[in-house]
ROBAFI-653807 format. One record per residue: residue number from 0; x, y, z of N, C-alpha, C in turn. Coordinates in nm, 4 decimals. Each point is the difference from the previous one (the first is absolute). Layout:
BEGIN
  pos       n_x       n_y       n_z      ca_x      ca_y      ca_z       c_x       c_y       c_z
  NUM         X         Y         Z         X         Y         Z         X         Y         Z
...
//
This chain:
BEGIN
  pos       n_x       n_y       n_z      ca_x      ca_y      ca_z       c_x       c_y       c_z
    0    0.9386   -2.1844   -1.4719   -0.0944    0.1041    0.0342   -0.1176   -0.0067   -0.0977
    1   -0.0970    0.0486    0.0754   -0.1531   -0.0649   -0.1127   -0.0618    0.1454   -0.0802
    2   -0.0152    0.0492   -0.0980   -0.0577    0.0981   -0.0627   -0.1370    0.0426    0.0964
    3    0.0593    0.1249    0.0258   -0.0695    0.0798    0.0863   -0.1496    0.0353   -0.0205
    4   -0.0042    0.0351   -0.1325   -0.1169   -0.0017   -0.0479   -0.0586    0.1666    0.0351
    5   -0.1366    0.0017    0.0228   -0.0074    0.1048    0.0545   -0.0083    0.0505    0.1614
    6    0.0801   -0.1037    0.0694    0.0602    0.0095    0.1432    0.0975    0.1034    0.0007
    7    0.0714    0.0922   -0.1162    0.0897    0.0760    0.0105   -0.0014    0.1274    0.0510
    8   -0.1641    0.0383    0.0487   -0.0286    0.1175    0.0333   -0.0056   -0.0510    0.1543
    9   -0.0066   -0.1194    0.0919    0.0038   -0.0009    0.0855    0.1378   -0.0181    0.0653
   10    0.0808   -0.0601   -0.0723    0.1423    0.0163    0.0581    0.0375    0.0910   -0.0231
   11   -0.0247    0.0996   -0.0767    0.0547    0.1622   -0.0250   -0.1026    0.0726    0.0797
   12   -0.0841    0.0018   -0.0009   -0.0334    0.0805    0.1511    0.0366   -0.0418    0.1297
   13    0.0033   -0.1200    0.0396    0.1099   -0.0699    0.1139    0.1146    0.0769    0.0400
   14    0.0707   -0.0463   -0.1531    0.1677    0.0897    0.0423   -0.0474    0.1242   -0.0187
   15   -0.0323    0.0733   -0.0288   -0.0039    0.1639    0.0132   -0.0655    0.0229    0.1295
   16   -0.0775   -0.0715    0.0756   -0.0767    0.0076    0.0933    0.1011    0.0257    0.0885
   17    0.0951   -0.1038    0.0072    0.1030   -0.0650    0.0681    0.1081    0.1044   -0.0230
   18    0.0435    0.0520   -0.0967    0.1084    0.0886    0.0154   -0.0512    0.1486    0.0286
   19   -0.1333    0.0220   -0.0077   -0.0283    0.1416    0.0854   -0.0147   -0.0356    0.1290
   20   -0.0260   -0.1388    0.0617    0.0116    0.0304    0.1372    0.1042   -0.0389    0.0659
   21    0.1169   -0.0498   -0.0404    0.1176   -0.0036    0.1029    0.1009    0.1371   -0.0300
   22   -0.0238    0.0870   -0.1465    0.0271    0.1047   -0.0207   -0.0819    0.1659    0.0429
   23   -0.0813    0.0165   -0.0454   -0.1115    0.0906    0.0768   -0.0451    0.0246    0.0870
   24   -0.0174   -0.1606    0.0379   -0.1266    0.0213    0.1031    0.1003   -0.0732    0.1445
   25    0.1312   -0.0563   -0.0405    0.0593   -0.0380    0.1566    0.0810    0.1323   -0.0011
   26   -0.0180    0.1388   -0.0609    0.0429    0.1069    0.0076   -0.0405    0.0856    0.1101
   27   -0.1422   -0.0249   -0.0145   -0.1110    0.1230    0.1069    0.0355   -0.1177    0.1074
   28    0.0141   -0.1193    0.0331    0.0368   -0.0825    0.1212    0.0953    0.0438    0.0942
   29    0.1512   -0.0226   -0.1150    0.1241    0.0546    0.0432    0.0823    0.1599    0.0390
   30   -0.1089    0.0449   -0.1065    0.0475    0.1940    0.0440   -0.0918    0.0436    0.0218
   31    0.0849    0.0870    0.1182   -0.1310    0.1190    0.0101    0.0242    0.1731   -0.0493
   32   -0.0559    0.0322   -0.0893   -0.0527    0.0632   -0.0914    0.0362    0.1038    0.0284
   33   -0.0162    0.0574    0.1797    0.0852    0.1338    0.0424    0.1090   -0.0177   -0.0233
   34    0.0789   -0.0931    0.0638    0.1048   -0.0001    0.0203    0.1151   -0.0141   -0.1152
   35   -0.0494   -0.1024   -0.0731    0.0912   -0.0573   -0.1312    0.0994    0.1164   -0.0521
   36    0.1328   -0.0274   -0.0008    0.1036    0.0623   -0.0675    0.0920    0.0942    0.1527
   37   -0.1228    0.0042    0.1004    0.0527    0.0321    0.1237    0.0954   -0.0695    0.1080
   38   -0.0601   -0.1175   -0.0153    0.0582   -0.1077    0.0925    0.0380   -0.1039   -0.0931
   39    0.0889   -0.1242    0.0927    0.0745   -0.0831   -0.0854   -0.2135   -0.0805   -0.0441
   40   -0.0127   -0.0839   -0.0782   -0.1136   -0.0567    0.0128   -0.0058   -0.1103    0.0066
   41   -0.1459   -0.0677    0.0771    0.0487   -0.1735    0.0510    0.0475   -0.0738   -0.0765
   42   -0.0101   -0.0298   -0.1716    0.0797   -0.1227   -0.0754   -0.0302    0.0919   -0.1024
   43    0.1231   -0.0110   -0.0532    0.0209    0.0574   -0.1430   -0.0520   -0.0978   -0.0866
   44   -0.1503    0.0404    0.0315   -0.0803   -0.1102   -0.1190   -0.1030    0.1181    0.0124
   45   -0.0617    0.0433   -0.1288    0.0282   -0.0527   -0.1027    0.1343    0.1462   -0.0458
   46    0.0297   -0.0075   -0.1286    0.1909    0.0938   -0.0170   -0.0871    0.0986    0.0514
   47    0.0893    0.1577    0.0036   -0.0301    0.1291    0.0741   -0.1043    0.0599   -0.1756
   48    0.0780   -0.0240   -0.1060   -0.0792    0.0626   -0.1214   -0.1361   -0.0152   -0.0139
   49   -0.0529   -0.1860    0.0084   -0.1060    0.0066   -0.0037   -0.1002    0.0269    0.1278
   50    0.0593    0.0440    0.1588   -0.0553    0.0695    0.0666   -0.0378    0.0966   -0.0427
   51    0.1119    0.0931   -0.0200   -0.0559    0.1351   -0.0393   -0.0776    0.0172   -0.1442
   52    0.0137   -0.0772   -0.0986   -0.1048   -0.0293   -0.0772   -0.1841   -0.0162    0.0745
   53    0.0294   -0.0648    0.0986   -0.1401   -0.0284    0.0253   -0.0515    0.0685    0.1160
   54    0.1025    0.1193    0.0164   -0.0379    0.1313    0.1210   -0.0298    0.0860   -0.1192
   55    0.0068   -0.0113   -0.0945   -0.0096    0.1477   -0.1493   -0.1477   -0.0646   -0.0025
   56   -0.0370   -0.1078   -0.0393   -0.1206   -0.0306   -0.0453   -0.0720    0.0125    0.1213
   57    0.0495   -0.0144    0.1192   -0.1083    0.0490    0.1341   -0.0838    0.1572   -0.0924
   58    0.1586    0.0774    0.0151   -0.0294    0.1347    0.0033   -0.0790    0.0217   -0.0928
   59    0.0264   -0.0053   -0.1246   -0.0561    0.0051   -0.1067   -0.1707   -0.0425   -0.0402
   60   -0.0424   -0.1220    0.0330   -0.1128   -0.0891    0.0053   -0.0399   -0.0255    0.1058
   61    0.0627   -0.0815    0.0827   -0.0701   -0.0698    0.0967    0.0347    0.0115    0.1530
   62   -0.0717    0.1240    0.0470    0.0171    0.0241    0.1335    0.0269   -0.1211    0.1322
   63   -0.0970   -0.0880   -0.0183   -0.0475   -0.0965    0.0659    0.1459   -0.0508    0.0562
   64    0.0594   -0.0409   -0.1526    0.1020   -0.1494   -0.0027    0.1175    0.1623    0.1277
   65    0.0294    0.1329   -0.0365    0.0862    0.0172    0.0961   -0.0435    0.0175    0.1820
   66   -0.1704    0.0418   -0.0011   -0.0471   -0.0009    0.1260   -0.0059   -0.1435    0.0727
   67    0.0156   -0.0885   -0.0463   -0.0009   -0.1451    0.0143   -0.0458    0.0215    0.1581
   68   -0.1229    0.0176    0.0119   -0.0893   -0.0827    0.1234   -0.0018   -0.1212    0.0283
   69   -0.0330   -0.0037    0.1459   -0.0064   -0.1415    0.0090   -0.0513   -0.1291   -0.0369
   70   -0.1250    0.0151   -0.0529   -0.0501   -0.0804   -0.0818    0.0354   -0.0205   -0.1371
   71    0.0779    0.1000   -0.0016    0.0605   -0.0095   -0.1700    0.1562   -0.1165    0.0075
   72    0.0328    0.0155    0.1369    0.1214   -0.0703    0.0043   -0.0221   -0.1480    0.0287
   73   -0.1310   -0.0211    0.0813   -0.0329   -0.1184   -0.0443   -0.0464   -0.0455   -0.0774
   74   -0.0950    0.0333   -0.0737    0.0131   -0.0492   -0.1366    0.1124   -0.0224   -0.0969
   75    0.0913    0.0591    0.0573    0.1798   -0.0362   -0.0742    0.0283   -0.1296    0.0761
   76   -0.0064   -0.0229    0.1247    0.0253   -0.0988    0.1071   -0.0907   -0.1288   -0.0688
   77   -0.1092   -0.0055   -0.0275   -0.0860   -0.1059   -0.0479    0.0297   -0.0231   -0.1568
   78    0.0530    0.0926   -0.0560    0.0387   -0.0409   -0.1312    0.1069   -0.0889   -0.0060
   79    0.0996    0.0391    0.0991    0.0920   -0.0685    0.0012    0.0617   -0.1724    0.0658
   80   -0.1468    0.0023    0.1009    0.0435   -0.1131    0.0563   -0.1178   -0.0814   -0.0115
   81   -0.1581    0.0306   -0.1178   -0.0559   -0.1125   -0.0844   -0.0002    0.0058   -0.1345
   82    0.0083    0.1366   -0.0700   -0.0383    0.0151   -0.1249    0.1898   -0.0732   -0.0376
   83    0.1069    0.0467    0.0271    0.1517   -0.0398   -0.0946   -0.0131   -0.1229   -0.0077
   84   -0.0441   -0.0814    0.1292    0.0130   -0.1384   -0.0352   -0.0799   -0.0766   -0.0690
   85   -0.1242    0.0543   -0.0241   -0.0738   -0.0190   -0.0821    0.0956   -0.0062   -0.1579
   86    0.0078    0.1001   -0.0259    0.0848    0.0463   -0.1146    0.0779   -0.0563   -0.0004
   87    0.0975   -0.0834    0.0911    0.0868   -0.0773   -0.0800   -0.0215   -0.1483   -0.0012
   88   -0.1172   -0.0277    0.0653   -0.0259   -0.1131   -0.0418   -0.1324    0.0228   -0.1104
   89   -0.0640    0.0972   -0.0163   -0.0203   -0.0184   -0.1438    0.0430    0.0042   -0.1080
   90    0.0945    0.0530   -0.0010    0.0863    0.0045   -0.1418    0.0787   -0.1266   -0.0615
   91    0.0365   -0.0986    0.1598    0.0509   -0.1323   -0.0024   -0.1281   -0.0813   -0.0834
   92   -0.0946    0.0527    0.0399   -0.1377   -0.0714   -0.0275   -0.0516   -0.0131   -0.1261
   93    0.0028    0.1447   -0.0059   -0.0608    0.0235   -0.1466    0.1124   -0.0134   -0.1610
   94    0.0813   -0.0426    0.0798    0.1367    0.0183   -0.0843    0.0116   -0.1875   -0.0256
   95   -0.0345   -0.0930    0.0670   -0.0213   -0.0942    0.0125   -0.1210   -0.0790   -0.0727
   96   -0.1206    0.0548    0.0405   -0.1279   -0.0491   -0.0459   -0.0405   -0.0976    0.1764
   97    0.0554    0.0579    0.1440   -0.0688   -0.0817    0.0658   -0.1580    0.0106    0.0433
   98   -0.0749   -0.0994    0.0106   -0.1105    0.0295    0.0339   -0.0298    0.0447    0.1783
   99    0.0823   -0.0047    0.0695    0.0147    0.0039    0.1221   -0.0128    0.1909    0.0772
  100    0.0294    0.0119   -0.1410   -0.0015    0.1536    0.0378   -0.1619    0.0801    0.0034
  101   -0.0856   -0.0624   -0.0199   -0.1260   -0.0006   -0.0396   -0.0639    0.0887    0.0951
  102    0.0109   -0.1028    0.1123   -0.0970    0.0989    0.1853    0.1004    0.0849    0.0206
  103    0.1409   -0.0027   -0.0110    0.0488    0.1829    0.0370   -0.0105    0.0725   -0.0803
  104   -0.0321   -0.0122   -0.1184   -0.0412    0.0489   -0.1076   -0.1289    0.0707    0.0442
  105   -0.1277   -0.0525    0.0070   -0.0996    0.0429    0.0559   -0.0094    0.0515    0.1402
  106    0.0912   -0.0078    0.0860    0.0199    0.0175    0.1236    0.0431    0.1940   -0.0615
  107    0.0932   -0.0196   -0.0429    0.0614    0.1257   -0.0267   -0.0615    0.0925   -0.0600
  108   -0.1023   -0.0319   -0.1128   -0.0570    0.0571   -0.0601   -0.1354    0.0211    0.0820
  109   -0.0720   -0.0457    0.0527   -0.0819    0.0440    0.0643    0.0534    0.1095    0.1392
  110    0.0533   -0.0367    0.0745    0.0598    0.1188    0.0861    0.0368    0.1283   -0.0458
  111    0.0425   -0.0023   -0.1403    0.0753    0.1144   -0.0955   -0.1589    0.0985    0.0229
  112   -0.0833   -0.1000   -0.1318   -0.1271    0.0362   -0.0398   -0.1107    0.0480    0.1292
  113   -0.0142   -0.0678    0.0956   -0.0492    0.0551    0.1431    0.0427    0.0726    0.0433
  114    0.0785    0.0571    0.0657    0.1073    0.1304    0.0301   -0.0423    0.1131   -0.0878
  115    0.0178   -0.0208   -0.1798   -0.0209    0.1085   -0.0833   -0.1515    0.0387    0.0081
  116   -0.0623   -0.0904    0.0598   -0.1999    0.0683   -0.0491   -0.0025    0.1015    0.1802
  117    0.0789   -0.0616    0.1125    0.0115    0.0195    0.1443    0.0436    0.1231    0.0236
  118   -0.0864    0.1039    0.0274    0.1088    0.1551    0.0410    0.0692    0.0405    0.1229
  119   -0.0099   -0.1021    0.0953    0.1074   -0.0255    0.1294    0.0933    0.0209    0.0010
  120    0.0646    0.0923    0.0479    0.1384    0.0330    0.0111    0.0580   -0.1165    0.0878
  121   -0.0571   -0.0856    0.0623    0.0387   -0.1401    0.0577    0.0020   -0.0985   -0.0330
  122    0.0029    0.0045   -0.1728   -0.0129   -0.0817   -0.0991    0.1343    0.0707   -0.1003
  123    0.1115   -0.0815   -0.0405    0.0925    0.0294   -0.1049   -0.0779   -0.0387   -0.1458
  124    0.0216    0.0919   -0.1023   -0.0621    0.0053   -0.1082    0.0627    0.1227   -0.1041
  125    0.0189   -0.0540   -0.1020    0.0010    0.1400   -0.1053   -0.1322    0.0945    0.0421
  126   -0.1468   -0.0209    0.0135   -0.1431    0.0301   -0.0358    0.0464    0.1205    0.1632
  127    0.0246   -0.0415    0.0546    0.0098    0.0946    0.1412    0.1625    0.1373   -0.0351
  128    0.0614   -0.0911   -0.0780    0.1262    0.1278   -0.0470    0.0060    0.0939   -0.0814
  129   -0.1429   -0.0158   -0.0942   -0.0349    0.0721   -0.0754   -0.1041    0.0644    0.0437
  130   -0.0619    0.0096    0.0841   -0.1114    0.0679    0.0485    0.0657    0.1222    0.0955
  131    0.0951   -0.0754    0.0579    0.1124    0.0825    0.1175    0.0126    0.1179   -0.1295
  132    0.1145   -0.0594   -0.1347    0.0571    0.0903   -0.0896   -0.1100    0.0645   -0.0315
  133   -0.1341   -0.0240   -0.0252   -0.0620    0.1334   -0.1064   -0.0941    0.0883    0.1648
  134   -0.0163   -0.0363    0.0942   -0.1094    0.0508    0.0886    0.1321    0.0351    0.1271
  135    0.0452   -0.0871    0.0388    0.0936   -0.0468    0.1488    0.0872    0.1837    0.0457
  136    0.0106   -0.0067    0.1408    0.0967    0.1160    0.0058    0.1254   -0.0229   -0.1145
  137    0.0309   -0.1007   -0.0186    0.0898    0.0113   -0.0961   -0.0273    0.0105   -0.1472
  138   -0.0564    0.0329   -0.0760   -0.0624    0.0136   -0.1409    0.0983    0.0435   -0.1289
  139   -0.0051   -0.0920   -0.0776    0.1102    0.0365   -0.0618   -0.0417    0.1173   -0.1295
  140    0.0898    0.0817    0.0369   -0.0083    0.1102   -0.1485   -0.0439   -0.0526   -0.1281
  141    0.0788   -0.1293   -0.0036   -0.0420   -0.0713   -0.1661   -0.0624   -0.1016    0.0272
  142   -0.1521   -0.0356   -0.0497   -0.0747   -0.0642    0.0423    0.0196   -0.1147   -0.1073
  143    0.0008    0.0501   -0.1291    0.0356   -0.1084   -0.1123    0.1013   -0.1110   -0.0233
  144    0.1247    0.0646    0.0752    0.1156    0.0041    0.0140    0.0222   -0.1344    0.0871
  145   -0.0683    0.0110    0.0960   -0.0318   -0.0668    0.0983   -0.1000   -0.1078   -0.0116
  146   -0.0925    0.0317   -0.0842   -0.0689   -0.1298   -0.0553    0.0421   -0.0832   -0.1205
  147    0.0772    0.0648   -0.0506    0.0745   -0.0860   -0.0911    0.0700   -0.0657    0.0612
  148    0.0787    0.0248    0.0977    0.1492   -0.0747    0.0544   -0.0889   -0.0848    0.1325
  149   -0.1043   -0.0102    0.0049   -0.0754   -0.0684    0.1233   -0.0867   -0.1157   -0.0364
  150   -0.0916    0.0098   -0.1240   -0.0690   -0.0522   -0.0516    0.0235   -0.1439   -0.0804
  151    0.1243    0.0030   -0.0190    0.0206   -0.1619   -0.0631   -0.0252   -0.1575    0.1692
  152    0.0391    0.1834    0.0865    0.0149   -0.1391    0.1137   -0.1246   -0.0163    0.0679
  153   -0.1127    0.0647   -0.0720   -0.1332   -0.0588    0.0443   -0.0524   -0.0807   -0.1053
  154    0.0251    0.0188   -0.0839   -0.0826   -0.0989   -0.0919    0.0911   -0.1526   -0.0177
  155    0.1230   -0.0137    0.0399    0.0693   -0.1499    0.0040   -0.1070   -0.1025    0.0556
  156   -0.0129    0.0547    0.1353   -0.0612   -0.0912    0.0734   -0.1169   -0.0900   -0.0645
  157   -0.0465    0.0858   -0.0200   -0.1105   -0.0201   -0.0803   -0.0383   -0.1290   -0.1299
  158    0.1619    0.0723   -0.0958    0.0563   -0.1348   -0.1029    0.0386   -0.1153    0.1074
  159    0.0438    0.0039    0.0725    0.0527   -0.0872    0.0749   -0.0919   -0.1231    0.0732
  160   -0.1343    0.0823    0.0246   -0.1470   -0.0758    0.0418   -0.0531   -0.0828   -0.1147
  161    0.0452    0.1196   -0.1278   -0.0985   -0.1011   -0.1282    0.0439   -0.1025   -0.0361
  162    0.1732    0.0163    0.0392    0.1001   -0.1134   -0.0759   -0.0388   -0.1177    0.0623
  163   -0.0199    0.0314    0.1641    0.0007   -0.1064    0.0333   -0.1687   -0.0809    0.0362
  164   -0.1052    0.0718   -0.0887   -0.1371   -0.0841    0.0308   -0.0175   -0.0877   -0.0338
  165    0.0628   -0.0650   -0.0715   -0.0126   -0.1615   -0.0512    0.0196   -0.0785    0.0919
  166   -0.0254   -0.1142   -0.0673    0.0340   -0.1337    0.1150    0.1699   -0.0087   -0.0232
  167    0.0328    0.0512   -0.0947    0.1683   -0.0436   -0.0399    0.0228    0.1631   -0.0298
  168    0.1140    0.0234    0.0325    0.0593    0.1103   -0.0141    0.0712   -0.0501   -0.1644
  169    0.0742   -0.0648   -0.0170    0.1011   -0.0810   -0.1322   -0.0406   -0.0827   -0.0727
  170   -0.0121   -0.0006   -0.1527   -0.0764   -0.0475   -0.0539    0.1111   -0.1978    0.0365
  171   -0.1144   -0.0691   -0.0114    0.0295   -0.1246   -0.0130    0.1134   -0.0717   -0.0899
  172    0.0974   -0.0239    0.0168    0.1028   -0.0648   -0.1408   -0.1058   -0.1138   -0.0871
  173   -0.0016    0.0529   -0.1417   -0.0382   -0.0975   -0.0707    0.0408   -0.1283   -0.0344
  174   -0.0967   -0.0964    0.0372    0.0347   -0.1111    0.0106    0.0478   -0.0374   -0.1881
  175    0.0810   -0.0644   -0.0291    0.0325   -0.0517   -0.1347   -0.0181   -0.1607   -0.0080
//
């Protein structure tokens, strides 16, 4: 394995990326929000604790994540079936030093970054979930709260564009 260097913030935002969305976010997919604790529910994924963990933080913070509209559920739907795989082949990537990862690299990061400047609700984006949270029928009580816990996932993209403006993403092995 090759010293990561300062690639370690991109495989750690990867996997965290990656474990809030087959945990969190294939949550608002799989339950529905009335019902939960009522009926049996479609796959006991993710456990019942951290459901109801993330029905408290509805209540508490973030209206949105329990009103889960339809556009909110696709944007769970598109996270899951371009952004995960992304994520796990970047982490293979960046964990590696391949250069191959370069155009989904920029592929990803520009869609991220376009979406976030885009206020289309027909566009998935943090930049449209936070506008919902501070303005949207759904508005969350804690606005800070909510930009703290929202805000790392707009500015990745972003690192993710700079990392990759070079002609080489990985520095060259020195020749000896």
């Amino acid at each position: 394995m090759r010293n990561l260097g300062s690639d370690w913030f991109f495989v750690g935002y990867c996997l965290l990326s990656l474990l809030i969305a087959v945990t969190c976010d294939v949550e608002a997919l799989l339950h529905d929000r009335a019902t939960y604790g009522k009926v049996a529910p479609i796959v006991n994924w993710p456990p019942p604790f951290l459901v109801r963990a993330l029905h408290q933080w509805g209540d508490d913070f973030d209206p949105l994540l329990n009103a889960r509209p339809l556009w909110f559920k696709v944007c769970f739907g598109l996270e899951m079936t371009l952004q995960v795989p992304y994520y796990i082949v970047a982490i293979y990537a960046f964990t590696k030093g391949c250069e191959w990862i370069r155009l989904p690299t920029v592929i990803y990061a520009s869609m991220s970054l376009t979406t976030m400047i885009s206020f289309s609700r027909a566009n998935s984006s943090h930049a449209i979930v936070l506008v919902e949270q501070f303005y949207g029928e759904f508005a969350t009580p804690a606005p800070l709260v909510i930009l703290a816990s929202y805000l790392p996932f707009a500015f990745a993209p972003a690192a993710f564009l700079y990392r990759a403006r070079g002609v080489t993403m990985f520095e060259k092995p020195k020749q000896a």
